[in-house]
VOPA-234692 format. One record per residue (C-alpha): residue in one letter; x, y, z; residue number from 1. Coordinates in pm, whole numbers, plus 32768, in hexadecimal, padded with zeros to 4 digits. Each point is the difference from the previous one (the first is absolute). Example, Ala and Ser with C-alpha at 12.3 -4.5 7.8 and 13.67 -1.06 7.14 Angstrom:
<recs>
<aa = A east = 84CE north = 7E3E up = 830C i = 1>
<aa = S east = 8089 north = 8158 up = 7FBE i = 2>
</recs>
This chain:
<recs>
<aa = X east = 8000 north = 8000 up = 8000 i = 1>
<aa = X east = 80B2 north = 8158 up = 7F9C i = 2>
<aa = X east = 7F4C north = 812D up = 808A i = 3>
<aa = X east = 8023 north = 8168 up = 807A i = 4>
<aa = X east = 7F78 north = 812C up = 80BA i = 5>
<aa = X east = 8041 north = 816F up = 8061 i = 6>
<aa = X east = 7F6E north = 80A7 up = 8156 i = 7>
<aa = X east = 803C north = 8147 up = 8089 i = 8>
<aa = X east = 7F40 north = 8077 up = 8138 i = 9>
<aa = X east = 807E north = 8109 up = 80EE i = 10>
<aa = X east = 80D5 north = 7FD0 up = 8136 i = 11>
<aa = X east = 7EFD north = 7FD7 up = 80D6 i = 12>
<aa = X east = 7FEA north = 7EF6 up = 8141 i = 13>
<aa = X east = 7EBE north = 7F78 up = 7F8F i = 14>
<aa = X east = 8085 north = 7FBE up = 7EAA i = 15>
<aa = X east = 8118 north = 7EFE up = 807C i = 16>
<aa = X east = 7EC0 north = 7ECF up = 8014 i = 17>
<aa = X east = 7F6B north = 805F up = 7EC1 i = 18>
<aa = X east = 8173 north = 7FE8 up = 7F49 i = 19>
<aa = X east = 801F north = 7E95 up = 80E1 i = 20>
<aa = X east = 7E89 north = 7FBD up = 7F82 i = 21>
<aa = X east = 807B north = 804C up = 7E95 i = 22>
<aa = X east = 8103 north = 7F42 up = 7FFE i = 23>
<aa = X east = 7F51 north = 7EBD up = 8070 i = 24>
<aa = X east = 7F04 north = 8019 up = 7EF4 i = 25>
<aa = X east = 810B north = 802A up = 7EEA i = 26>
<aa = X east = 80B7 north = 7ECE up = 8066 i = 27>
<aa = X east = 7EA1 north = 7F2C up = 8072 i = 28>
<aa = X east = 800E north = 7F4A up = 7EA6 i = 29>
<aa = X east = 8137 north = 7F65 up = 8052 i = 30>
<aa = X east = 7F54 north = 7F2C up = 813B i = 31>
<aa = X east = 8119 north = 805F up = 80FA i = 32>
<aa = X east = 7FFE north = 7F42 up = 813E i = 33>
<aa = X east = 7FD9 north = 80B1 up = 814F i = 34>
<aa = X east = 815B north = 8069 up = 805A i = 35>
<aa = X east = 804F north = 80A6 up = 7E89 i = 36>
<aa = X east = 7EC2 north = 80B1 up = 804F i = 37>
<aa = X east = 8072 north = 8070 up = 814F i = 38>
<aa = X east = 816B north = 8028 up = 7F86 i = 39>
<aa = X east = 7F97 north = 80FB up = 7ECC i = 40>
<aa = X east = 7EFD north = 80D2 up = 80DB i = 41>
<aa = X east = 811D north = 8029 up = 80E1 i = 42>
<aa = X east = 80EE north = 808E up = 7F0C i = 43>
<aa = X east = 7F27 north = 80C4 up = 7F70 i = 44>
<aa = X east = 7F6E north = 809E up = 812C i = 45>
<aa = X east = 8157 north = 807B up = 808D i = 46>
<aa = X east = 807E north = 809B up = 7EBB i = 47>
<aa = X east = 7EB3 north = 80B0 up = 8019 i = 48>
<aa = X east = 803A north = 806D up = 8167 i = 49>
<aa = X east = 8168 north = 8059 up = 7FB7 i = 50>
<aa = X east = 7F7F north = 80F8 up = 7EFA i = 51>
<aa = X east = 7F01 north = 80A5 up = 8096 i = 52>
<aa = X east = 80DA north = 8013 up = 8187 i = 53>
<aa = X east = 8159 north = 802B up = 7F69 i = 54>
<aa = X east = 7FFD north = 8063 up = 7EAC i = 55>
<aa = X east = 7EDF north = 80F7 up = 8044 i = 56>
<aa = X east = 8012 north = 8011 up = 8163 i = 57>
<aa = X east = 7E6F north = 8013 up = 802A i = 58>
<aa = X east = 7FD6 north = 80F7 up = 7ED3 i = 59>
<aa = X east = 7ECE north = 7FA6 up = 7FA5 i = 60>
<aa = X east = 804E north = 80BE up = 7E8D i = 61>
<aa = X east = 8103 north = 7EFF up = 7F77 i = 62>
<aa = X east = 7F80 north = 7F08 up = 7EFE i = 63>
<aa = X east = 8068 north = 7E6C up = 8017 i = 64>
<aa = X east = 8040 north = 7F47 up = 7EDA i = 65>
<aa = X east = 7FE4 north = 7E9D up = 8013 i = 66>
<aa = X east = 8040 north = 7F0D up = 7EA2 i = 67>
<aa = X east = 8009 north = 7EAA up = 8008 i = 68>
<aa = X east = 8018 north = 7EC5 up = 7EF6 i = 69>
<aa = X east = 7FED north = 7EA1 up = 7FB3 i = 70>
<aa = X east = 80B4 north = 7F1A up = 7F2F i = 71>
<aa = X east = 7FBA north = 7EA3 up = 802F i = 72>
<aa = X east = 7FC6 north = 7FF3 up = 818A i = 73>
<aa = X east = 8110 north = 8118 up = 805C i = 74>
<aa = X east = 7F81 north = 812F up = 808C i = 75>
<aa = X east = 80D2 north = 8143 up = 7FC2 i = 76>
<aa = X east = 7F98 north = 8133 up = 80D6 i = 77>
<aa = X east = 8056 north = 8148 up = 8014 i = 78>
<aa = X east = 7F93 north = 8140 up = 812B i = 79>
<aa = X east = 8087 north = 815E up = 7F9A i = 80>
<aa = X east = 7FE8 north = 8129 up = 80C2 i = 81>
<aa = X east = 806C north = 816C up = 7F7F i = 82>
<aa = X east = 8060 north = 8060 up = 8171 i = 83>
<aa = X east = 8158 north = 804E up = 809E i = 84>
<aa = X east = 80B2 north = 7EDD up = 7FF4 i = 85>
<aa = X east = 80F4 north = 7F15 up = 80A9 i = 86>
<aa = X east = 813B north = 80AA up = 8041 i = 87>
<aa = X east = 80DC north = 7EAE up = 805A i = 88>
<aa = X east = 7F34 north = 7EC1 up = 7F9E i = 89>
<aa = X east = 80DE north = 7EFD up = 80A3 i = 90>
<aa = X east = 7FCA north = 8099 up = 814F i = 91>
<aa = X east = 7EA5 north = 8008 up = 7FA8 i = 92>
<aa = X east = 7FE4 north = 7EA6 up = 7FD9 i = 93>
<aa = X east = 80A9 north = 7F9A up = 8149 i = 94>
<aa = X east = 7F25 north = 7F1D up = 80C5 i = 95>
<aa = X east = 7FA4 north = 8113 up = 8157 i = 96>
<aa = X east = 8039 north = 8156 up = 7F12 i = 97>
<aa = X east = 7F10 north = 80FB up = 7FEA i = 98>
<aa = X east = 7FED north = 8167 up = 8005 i = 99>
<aa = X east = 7EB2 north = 8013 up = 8091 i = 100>
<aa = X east = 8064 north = 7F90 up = 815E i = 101>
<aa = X east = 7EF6 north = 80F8 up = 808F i = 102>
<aa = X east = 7EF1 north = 7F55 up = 7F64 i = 103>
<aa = X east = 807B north = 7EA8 up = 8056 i = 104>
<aa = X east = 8041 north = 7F79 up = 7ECC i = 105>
<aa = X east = 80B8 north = 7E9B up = 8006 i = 106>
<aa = X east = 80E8 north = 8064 up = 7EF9 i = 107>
<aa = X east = 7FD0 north = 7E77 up = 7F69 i = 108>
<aa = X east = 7F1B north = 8041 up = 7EC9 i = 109>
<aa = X east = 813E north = 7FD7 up = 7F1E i = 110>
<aa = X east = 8081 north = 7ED2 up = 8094 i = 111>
<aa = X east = 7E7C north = 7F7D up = 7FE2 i = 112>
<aa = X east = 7FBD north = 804F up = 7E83 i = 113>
<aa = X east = 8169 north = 7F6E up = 7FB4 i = 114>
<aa = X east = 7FD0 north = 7EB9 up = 80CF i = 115>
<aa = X east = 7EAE north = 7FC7 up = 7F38 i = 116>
<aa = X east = 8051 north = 8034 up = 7EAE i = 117>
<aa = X east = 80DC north = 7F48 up = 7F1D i = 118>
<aa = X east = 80B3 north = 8138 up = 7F6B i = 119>
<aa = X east = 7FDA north = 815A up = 80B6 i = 120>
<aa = X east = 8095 north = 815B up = 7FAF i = 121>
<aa = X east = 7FE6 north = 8176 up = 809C i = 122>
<aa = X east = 808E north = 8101 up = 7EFF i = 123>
<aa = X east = 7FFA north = 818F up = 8078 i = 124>
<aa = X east = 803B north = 8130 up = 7FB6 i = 125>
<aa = X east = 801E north = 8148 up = 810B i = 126>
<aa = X east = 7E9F north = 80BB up = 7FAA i = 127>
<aa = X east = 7FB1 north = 7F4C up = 7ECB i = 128>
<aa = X east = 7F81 north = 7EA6 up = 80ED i = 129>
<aa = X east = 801D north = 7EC1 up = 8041 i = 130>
<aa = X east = 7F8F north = 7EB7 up = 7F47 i = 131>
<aa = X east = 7FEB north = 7E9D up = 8066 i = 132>
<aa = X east = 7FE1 north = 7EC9 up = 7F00 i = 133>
<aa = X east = 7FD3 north = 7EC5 up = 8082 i = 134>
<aa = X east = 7FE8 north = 7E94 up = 7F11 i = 135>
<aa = X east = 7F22 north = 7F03 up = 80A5 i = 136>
<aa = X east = 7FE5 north = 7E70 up = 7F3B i = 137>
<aa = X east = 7EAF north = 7F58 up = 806F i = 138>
<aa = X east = 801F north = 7E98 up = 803F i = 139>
<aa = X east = 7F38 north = 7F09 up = 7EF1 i = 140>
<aa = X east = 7EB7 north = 7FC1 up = 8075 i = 141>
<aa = X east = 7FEB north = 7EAC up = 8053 i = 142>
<aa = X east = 7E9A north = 7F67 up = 7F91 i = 143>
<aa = X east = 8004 north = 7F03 up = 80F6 i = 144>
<aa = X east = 7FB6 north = 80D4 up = 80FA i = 145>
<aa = X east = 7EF4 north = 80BF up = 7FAB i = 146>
</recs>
């Protein structure tokens, strides 16, 4: 199955379970089991999050812009933001870092979208943004099972 899609929505809170709601529906015809469900929502929802509390820090005027494809049963996603960017990404994606300490942030989303995906990137720019891709490969349904 080859297939793609386009979404932008603003950086707004309430917009990070409709982007996770998108997602699942674009990738529903490939049957995935529980955990790629739970896996993909989860990316998905903290590149969201990221954008909107870091890249826009609660600006409610920046714009999202998530893309996603699939070939076969791999899922390639990408979440832009247009916001200030990451200034050193390593340190960003040290397990613990954050720069939102006051706001008790766990400074583990990186770590998280890396550990469930089977390729994962962060490319940014100082005030230009930030964008995540992620590749995810769905098992083979197994009609035994069902």
């Amino acid at each position: 199955m080859n297939n793609e899609m386009h979404l932008q929505f603003p950086a707004k809170s309430i917009n990070e379970s409709f982007a996770r709601l998108v997602i699942i529906g674009f990738i529903a015809p490939l049957d995935p089991n529980a955990q790629e469900l739970n896996e993909i929502k989860t990316i998905v929802s903290e590149g969201v999050t990221n954008a909107i509390i870091h890249g826009y820090e609660d600006n409610e005027n920046g714009i999202i812009d998530m893309k996603a494809s699939l070939e076969g049963r791999r899922l390639r996603v990408t979440i832009q933001d247009f916001g200030k960017g990451i200034e050193n990404i390593e340190l960003a994606k040290q397990p613990l870092y954050t720069t939102k300490q006051e706001e008790e942030r766990s400074g583990l989303g990186f770590m998280i979208m890396e550990s469930f995906s089977d390729q994962f990137e962060v490319k940014s720019v100082l005030g230009i943004g930030t964008t995540i891709s992620f590749e995810k490969e769905f098992l083979p349904v197994d009609s035994s099972t069902k």
